[in-house]
N, CA, C and O of each residue as an XYZ file, in Angstrom:
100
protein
N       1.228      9.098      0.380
C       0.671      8.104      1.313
C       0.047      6.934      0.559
O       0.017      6.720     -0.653
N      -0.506      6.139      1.710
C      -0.871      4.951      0.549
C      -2.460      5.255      0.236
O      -3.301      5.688      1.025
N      -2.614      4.914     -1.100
C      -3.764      4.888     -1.423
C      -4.981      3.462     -0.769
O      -6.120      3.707     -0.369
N      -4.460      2.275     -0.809
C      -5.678      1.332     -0.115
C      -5.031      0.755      0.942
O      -4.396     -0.274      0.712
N      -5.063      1.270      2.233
C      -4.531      0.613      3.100
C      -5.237     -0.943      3.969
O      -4.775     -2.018      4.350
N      -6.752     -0.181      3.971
C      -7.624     -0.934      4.295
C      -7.622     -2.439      3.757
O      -7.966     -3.529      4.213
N      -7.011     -1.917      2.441
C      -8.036     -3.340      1.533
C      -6.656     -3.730      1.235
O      -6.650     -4.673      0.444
N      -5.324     -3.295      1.628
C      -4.199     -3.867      1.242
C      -3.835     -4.042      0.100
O      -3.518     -5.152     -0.326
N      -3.819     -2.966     -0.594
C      -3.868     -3.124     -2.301
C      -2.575     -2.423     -2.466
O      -1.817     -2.275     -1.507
N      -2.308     -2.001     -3.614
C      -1.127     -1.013     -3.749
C      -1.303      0.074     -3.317
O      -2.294      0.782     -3.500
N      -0.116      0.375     -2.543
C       0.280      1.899     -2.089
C       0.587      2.688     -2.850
O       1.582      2.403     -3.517
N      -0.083      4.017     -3.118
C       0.794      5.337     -4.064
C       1.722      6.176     -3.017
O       1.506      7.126     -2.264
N       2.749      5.451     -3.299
C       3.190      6.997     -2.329
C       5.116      6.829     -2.249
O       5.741      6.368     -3.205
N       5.780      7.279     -0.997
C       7.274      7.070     -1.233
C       7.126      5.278     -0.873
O       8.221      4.748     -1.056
N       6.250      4.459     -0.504
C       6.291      3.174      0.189
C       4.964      2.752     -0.011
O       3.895      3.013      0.541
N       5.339      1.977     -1.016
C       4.116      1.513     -1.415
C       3.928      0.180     -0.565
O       2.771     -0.135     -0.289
N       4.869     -0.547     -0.171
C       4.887     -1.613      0.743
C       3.997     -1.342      1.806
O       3.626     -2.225      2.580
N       3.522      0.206      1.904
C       3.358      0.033      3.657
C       1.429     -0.483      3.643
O       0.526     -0.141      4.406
N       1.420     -1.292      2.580
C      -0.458     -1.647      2.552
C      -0.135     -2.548      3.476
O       0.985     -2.986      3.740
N      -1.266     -2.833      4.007
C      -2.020     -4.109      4.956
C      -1.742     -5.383      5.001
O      -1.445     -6.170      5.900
N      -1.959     -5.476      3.349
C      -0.902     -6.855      2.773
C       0.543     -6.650      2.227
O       0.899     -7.623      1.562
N       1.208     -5.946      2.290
C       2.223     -5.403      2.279
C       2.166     -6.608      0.986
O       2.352     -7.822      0.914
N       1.843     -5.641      0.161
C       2.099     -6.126     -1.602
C       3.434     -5.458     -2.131
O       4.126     -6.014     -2.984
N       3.723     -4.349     -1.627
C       4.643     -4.087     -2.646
C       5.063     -4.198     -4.178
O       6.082     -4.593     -4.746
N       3.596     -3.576     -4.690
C       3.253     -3.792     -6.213
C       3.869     -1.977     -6.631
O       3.828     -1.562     -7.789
């Protein structure tokens, strides 16, 4: 899952895209 969704940071997980700011770092 993603690790900072809140703060839109990078996601750890199968989709890291799926942050807030959809960084996709």
């Amino acid at each position: 899952l993603k690790l900072s969704d809140n703060l839109g940071e990078v996601g750890f997980g199968s989709a890291p895209i799926w942050t807030s700011n959809v960084n996709g770092l």
